[in-house]
PDB file of N, CA, C and O in Angstrom:
ATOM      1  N   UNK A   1     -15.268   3.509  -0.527  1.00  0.00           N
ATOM      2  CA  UNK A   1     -13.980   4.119  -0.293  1.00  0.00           C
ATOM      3  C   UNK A   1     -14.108   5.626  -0.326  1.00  0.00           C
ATOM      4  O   UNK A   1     -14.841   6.155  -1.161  1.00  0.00           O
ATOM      5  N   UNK A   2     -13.417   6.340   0.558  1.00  0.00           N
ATOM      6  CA  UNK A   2     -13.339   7.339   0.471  1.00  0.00           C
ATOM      7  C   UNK A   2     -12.246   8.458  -1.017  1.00  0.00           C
ATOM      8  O   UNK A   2     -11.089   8.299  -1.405  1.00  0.00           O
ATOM      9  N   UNK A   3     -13.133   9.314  -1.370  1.00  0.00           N
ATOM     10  CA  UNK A   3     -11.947   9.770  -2.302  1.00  0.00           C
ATOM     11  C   UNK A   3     -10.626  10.791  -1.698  1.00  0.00           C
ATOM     12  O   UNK A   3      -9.454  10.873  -2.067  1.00  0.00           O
ATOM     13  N   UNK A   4     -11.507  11.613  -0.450  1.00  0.00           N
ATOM     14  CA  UNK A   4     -10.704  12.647  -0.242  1.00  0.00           C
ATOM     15  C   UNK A   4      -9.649  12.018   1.171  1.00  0.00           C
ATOM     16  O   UNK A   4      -9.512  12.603   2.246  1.00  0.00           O
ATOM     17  N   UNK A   5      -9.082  10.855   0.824  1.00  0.00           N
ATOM     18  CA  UNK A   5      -8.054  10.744   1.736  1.00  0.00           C
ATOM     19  C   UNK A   5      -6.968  11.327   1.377  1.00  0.00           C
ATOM     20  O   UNK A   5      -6.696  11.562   0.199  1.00  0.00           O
ATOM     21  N   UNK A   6      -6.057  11.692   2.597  1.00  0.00           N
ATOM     22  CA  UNK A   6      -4.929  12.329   2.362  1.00  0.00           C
ATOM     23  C   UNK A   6      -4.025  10.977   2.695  1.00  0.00           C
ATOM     24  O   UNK A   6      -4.336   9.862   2.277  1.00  0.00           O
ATOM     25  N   UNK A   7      -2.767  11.272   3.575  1.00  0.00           N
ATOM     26  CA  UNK A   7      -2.166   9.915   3.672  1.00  0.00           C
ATOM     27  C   UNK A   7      -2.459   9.819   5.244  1.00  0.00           C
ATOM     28  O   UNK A   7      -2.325  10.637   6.154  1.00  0.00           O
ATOM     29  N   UNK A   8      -3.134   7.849   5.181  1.00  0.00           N
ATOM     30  CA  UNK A   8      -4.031   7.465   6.276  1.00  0.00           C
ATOM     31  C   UNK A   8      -2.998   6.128   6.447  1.00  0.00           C
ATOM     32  O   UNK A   8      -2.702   5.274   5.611  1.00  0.00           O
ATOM     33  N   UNK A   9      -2.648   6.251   7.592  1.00  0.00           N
ATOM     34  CA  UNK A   9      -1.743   4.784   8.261  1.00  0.00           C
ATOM     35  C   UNK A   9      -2.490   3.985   8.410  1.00  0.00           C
ATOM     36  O   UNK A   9      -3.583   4.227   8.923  1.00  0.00           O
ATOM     37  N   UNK A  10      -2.034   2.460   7.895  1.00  0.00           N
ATOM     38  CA  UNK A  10      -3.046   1.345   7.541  1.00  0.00           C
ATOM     39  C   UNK A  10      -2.263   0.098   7.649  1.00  0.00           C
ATOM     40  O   UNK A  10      -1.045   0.182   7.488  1.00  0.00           O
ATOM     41  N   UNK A  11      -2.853  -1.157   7.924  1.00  0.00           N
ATOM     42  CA  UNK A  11      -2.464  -2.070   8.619  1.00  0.00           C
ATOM     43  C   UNK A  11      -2.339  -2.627   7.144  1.00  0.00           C
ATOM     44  O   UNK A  11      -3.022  -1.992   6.341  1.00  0.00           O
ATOM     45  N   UNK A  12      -1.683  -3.579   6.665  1.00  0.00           N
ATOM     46  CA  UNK A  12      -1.376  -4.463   5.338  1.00  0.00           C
ATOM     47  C   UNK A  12      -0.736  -5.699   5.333  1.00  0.00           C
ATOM     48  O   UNK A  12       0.339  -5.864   5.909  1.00  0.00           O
ATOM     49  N   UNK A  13      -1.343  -6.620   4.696  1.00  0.00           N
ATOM     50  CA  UNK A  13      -1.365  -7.758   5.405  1.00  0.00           C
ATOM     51  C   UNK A  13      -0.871  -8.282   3.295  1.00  0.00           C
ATOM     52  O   UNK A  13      -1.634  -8.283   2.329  1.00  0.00           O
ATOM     53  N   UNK A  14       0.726  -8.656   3.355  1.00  0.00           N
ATOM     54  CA  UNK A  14       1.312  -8.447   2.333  1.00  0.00           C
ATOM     55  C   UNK A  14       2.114 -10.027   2.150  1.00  0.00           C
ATOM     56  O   UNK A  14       2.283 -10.867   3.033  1.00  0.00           O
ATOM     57  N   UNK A  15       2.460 -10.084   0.944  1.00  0.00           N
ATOM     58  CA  UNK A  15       3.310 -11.809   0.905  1.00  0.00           C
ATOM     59  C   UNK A  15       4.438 -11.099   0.188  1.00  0.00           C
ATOM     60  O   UNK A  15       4.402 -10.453  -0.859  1.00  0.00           O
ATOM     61  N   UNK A  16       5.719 -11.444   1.214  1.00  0.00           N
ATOM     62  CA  UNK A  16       7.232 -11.211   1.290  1.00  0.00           C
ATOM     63  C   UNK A  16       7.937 -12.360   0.280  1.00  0.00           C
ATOM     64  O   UNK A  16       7.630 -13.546   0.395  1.00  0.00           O
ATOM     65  N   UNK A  17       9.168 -11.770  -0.985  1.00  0.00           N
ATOM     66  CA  UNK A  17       9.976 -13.118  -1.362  1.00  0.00           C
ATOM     67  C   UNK A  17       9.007 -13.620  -2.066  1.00  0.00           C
ATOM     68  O   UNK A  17       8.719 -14.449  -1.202  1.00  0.00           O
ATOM     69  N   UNK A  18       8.106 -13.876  -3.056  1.00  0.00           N
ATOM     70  CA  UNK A  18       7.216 -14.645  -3.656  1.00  0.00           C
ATOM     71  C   UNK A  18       7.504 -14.713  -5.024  1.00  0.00           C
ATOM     72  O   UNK A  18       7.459 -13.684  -5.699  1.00  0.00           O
ATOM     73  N   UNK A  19       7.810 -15.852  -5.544  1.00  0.00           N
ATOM     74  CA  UNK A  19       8.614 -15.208  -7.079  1.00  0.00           C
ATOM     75  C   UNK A  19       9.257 -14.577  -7.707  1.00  0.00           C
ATOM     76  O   UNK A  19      10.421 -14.962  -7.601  1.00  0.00           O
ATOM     77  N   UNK A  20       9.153 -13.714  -8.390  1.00  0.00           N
ATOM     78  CA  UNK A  20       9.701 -12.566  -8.770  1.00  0.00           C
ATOM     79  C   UNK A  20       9.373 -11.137  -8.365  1.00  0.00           C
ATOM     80  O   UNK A  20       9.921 -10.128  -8.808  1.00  0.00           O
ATOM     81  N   UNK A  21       8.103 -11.209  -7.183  1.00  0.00           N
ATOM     82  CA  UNK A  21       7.960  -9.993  -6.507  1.00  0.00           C
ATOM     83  C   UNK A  21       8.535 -10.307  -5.444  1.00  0.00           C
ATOM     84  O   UNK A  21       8.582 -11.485  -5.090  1.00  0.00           O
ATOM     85  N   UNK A  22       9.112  -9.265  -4.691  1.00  0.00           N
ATOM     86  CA  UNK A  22       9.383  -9.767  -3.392  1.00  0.00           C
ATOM     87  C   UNK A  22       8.775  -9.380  -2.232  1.00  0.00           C
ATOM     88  O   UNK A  22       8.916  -9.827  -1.093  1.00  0.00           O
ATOM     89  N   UNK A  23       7.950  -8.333  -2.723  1.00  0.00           N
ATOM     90  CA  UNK A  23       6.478  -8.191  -1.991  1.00  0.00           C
ATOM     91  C   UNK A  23       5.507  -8.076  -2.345  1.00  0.00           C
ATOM     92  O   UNK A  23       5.773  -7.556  -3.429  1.00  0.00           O
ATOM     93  N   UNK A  24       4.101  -8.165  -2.312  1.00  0.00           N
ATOM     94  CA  UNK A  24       2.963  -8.289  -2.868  1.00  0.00           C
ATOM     95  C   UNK A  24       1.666  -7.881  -1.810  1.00  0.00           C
ATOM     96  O   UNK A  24       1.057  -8.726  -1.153  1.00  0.00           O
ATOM     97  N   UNK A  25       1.387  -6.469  -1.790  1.00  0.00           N
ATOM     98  CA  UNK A  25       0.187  -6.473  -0.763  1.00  0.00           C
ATOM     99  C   UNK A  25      -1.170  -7.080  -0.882  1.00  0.00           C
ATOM    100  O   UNK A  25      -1.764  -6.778  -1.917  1.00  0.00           O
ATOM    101  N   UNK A  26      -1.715  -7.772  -0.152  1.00  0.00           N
ATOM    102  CA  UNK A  26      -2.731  -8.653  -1.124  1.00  0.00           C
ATOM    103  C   UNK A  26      -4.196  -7.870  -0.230  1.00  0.00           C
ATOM    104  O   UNK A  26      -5.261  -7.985  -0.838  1.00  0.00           O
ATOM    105  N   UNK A  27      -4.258  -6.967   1.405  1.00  0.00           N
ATOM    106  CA  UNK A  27      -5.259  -6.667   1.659  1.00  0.00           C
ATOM    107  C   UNK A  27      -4.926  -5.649   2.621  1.00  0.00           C
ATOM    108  O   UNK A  27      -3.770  -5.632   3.046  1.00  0.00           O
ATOM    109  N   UNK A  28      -5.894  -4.658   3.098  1.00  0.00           N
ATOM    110  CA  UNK A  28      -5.148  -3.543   4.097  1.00  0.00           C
ATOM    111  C   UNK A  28      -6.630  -3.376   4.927  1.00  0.00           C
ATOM    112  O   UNK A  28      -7.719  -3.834   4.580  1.00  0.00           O
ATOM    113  N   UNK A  29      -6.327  -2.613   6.070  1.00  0.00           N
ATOM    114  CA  UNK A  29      -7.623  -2.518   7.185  1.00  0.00           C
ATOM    115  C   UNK A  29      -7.006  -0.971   7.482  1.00  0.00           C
ATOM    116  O   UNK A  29      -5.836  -0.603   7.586  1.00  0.00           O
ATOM    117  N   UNK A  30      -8.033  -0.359   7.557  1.00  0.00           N
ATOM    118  CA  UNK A  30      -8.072   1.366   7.737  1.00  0.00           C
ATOM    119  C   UNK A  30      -8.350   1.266   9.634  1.00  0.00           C
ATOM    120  O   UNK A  30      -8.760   0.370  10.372  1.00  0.00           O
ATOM    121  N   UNK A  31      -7.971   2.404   9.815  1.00  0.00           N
ATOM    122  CA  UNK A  31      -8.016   2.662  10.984  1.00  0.00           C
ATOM    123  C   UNK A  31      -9.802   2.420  11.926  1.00  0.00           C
ATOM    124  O   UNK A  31     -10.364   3.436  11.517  1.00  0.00           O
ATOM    125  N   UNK A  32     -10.795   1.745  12.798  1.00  0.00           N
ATOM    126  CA  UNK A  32     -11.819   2.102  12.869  1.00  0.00           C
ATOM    127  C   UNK A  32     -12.628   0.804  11.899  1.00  0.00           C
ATOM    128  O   UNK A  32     -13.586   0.138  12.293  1.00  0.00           O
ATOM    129  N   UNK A  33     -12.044   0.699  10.756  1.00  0.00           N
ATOM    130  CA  UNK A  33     -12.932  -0.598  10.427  1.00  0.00           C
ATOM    131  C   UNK A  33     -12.524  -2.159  10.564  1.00  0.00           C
ATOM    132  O   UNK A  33     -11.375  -2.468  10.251  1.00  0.00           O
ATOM    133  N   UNK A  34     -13.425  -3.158  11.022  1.00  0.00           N
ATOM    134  CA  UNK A  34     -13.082  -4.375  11.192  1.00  0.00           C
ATOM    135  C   UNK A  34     -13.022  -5.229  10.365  1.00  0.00           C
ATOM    136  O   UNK A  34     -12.809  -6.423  10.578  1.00  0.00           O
ATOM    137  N   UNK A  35     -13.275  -4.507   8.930  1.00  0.00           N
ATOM    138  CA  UNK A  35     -13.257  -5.499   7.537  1.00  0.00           C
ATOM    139  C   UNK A  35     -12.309  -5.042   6.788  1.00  0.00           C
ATOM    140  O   UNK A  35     -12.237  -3.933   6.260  1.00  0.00           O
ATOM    141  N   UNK A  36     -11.095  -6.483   6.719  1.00  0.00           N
ATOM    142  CA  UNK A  36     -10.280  -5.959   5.727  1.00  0.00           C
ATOM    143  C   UNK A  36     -10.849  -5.715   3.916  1.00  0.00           C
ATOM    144  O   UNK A  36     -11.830  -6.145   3.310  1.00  0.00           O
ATOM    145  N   UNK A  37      -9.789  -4.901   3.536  1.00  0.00           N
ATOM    146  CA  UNK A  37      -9.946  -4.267   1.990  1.00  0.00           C
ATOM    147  C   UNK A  37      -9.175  -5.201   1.153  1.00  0.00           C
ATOM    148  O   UNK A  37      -8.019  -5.425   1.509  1.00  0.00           O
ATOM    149  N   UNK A  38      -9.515  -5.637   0.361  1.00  0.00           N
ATOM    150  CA  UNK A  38      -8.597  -6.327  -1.008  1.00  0.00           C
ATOM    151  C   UNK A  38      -7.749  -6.058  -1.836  1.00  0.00           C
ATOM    152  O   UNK A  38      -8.305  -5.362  -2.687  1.00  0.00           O
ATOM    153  N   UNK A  39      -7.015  -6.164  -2.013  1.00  0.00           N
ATOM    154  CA  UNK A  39      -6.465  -5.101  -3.098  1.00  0.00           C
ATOM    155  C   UNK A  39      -6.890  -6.249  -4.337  1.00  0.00           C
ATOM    156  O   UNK A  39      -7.097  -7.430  -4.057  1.00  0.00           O
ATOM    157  N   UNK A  40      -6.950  -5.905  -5.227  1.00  0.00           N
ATOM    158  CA  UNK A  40      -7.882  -6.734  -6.678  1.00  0.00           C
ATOM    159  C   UNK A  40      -6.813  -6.603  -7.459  1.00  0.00           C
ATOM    160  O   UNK A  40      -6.984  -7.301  -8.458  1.00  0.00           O
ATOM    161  N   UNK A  41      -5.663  -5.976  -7.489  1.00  0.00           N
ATOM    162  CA  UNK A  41      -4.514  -6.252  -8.475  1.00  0.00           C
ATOM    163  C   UNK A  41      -3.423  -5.312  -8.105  1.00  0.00           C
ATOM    164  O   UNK A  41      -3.637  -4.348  -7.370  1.00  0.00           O
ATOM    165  N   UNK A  42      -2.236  -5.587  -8.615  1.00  0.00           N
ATOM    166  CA  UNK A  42      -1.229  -4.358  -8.235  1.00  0.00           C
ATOM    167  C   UNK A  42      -0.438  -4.212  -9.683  1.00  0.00           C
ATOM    168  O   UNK A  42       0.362  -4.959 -10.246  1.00  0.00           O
ATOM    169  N   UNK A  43      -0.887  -3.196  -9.969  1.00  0.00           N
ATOM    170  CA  UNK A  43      -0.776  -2.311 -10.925  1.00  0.00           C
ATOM    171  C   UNK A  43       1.095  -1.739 -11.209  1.00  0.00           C
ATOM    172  O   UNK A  43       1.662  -1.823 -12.298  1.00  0.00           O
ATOM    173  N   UNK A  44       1.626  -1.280 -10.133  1.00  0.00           N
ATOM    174  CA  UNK A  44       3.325  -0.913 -10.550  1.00  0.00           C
ATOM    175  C   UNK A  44       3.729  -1.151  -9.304  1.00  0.00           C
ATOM    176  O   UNK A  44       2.945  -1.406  -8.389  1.00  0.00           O
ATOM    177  N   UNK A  45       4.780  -1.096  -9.200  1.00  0.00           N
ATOM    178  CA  UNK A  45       5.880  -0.602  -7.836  1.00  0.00           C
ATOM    179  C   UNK A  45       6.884   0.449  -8.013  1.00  0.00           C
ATOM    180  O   UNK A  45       7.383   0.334  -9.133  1.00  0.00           O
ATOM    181  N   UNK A  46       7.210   1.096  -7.577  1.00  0.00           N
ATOM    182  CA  UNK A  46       8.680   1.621  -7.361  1.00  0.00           C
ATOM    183  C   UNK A  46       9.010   2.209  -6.203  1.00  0.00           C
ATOM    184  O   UNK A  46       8.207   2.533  -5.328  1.00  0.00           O
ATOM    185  N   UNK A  47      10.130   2.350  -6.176  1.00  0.00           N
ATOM    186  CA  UNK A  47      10.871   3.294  -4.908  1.00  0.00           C
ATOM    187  C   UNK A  47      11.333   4.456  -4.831  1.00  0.00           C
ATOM    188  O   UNK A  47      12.098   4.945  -5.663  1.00  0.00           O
ATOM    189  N   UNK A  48      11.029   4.864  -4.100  1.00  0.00           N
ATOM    190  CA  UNK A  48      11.503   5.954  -3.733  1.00  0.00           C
ATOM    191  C   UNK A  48      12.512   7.007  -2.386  1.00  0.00           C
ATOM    192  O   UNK A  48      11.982   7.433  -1.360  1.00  0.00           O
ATOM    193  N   UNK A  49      13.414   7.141  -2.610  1.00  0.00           N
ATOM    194  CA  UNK A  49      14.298   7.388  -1.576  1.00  0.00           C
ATOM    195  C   UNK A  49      14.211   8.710  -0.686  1.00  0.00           C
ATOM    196  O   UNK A  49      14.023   9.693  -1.403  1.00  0.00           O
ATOM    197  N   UNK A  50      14.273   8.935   0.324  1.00  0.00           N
ATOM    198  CA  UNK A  50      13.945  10.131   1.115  1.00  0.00           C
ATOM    199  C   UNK A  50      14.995   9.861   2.132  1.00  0.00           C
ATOM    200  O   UNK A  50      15.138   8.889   2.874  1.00  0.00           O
ATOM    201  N   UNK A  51      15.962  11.355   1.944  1.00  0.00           N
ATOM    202  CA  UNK A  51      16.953  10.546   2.586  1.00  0.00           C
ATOM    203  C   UNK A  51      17.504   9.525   2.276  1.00  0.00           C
ATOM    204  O   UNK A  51      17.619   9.050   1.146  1.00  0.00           O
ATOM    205  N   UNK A  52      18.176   8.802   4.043  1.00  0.00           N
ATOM    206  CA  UNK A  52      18.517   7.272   3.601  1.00  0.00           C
ATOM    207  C   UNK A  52      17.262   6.241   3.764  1.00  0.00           C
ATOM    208  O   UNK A  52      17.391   5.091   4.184  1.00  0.00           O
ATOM    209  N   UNK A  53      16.102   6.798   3.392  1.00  0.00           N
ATOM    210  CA  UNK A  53      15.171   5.768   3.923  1.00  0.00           C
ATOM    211  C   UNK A  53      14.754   5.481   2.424  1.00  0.00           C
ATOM    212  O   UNK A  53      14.675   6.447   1.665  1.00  0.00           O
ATOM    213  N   UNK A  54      14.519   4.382   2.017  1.00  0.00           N
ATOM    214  CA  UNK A  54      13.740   3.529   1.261  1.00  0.00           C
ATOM    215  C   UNK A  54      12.193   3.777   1.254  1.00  0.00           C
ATOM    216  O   UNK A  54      11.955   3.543   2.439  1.00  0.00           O
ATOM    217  N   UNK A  55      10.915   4.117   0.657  1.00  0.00           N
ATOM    218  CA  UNK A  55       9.558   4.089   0.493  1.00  0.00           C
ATOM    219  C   UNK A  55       9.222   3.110  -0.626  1.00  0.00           C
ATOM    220  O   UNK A  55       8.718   3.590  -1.642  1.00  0.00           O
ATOM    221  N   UNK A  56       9.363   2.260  -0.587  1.00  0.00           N
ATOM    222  CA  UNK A  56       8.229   1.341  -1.489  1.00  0.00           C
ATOM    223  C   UNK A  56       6.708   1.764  -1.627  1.00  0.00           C
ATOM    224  O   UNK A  56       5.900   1.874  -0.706  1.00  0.00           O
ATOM    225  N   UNK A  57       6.470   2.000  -3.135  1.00  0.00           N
ATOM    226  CA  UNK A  57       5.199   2.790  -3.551  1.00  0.00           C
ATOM    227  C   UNK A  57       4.799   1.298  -4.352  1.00  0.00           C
ATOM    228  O   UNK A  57       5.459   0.714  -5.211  1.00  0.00           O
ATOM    229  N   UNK A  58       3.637   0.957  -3.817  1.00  0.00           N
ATOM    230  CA  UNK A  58       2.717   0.079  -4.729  1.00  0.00           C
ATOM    231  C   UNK A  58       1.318   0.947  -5.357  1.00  0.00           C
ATOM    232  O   UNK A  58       0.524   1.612  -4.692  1.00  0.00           O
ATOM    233  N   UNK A  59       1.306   0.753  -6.554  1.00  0.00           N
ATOM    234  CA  UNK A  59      -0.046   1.241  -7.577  1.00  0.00           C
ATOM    235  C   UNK A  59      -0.709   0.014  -7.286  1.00  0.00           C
ATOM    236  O   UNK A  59      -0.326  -1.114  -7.596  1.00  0.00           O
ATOM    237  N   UNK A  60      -1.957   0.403  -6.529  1.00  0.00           N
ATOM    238  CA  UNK A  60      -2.745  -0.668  -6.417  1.00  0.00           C
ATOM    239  C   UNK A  60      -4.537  -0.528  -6.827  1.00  0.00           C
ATOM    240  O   UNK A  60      -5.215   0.447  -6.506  1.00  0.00           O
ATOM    241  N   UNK A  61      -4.854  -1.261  -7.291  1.00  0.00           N
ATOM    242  CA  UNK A  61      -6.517  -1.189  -7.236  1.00  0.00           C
ATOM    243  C   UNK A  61      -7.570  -2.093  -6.424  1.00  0.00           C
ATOM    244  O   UNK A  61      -7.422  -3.293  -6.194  1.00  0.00           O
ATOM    245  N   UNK A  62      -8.414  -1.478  -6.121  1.00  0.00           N
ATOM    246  CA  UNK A  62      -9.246  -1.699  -5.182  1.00  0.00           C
ATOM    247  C   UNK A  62     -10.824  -2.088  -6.017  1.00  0.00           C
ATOM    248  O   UNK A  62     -11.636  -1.163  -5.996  1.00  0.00           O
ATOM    249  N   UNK A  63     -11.211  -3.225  -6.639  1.00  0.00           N
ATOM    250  CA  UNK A  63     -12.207  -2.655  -7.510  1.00  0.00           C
ATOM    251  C   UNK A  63     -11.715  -1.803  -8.280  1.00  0.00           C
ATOM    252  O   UNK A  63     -10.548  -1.807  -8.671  1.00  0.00           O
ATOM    253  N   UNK A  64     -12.701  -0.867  -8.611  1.00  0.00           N
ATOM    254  CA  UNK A  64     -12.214   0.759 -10.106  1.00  0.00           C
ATOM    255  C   UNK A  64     -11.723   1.859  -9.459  1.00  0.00           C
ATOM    256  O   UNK A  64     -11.422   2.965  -9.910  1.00  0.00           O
ATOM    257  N   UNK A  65     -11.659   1.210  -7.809  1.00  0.00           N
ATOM    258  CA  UNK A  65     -10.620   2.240  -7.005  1.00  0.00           C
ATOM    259  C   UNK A  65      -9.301   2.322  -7.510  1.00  0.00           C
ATOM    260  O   UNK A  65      -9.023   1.235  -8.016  1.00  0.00           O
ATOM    261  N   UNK A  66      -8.179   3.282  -7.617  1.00  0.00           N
ATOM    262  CA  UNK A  66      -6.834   3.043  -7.336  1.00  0.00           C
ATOM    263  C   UNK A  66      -6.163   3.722  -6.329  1.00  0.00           C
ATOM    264  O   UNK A  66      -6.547   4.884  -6.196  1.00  0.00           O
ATOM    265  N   UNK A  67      -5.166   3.315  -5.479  1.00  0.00           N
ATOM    266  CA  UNK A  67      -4.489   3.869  -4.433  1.00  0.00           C
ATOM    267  C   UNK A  67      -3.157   3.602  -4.411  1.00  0.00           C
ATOM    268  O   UNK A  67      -2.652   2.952  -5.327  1.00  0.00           O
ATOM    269  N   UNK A  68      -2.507   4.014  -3.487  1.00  0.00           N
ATOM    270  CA  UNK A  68      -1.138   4.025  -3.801  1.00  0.00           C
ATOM    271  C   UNK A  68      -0.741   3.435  -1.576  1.00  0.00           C
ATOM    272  O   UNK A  68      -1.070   4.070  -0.574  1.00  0.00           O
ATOM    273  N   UNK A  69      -0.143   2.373  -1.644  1.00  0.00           N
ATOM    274  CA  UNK A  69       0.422   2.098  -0.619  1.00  0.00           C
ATOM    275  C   UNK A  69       1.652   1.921  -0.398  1.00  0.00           C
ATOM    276  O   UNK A  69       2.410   1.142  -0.975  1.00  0.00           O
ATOM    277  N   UNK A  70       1.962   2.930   0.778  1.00  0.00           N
ATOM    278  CA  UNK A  70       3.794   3.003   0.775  1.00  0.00           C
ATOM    279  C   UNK A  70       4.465   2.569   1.840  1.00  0.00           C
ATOM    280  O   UNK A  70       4.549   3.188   2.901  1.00  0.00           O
ATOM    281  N   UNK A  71       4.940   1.551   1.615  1.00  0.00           N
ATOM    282  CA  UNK A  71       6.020   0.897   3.148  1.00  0.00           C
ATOM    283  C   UNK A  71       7.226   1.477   3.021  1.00  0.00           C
ATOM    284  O   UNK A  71       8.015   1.370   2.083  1.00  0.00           O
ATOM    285  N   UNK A  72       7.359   2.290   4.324  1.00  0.00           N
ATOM    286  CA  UNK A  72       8.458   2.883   5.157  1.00  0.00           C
ATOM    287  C   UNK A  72       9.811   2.019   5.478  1.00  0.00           C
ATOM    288  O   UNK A  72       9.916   1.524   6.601  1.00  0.00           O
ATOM    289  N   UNK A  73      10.787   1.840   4.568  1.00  0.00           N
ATOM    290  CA  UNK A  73      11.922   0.368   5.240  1.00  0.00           C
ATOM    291  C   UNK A  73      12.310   0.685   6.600  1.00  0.00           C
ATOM    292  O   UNK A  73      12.555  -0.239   7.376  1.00  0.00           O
ATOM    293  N   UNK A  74      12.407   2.099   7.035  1.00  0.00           N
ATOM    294  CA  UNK A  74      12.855   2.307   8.163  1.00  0.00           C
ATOM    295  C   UNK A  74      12.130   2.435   9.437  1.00  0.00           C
ATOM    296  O   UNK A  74      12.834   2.629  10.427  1.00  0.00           O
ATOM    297  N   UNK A  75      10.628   2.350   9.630  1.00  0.00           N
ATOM    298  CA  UNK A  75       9.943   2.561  10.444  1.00  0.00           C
ATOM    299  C   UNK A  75       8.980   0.998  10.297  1.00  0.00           C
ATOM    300  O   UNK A  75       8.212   0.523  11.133  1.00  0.00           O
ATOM    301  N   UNK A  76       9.319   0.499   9.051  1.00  0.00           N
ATOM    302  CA  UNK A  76       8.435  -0.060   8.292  1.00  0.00           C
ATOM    303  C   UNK A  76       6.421  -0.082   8.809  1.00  0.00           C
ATOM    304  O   UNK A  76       5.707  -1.047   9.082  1.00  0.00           O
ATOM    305  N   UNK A  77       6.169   1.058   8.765  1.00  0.00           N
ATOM    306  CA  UNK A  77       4.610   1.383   8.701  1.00  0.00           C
ATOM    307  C   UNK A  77       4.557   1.379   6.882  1.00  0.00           C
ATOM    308  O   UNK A  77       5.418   1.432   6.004  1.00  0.00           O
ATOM    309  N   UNK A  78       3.142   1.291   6.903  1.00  0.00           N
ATOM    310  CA  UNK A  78       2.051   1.354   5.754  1.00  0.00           C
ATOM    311  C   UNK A  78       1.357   2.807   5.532  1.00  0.00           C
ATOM    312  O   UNK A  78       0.659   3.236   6.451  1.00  0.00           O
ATOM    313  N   UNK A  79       1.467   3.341   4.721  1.00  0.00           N
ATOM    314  CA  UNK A  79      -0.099   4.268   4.315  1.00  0.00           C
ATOM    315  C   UNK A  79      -0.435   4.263   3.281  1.00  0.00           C
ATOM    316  O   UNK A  79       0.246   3.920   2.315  1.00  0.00           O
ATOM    317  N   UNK A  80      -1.787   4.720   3.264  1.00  0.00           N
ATOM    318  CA  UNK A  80      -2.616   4.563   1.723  1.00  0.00           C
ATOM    319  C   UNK A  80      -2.659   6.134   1.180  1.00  0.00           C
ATOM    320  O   UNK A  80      -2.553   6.822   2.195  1.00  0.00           O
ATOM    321  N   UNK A  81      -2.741   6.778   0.315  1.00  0.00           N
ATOM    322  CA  UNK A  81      -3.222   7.765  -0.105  1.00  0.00           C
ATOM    323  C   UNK A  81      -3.692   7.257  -1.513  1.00  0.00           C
ATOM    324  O   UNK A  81      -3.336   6.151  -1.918  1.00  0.00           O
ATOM    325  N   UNK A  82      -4.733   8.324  -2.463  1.00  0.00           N
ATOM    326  CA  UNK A  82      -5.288   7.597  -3.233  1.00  0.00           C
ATOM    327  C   UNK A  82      -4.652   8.103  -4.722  1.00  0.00           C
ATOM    328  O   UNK A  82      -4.255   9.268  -4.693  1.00  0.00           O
ATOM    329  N   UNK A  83      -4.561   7.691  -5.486  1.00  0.00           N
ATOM    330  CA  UNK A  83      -4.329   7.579  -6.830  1.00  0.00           C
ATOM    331  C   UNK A  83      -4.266   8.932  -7.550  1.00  0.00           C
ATOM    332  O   UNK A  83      -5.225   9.617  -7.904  1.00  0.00           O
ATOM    333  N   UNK A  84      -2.519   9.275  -7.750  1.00  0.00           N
ATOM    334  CA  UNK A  84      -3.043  10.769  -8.413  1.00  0.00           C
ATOM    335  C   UNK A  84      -3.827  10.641  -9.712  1.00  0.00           C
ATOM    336  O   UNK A  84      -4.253  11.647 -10.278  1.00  0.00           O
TER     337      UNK A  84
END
């Protein structure tokens, strides 16, 4: 993994409504590579509002990676940036 990403649009392949989460990203694919990434646990959520738009922030780890992936409600895209 790279450390010095800034925020990189990324494909995420997530389970909607599942218990008591109602989303759960479980793997993501970076732009250029053909192997998806795992996410190995998800660490927090919260939201954040910009505007009237909604950002869902997942704390996620990757291995002893951590990153942070944020779905857009209004565009609904993905990006990763990494773990302050």
């Amino acid at each position: 993994m790279k450390n010095n990403l800034q925020k990189e649009k990324v494909e995420v392949m997530a389970l909607f409504g599942y218990e008591m989460t109602p989303c759960q990203p479980l793997s993501f694919r970076r732009r250029g590579e053909a192997q998806e990434t795992e996410v190995t646990e998800l660490l927090r959520t919260t939201i954040k509002f910009v505007g009237s738009t909604a950002v869902h922030l997942f704390d996620v780890a990757v291995g002893r990676d951590r990153f942070v992936l944020a779905f857009n409600s209004q565009d609904l895209s993905w990006h990763l940036t990494p773990a302050a």
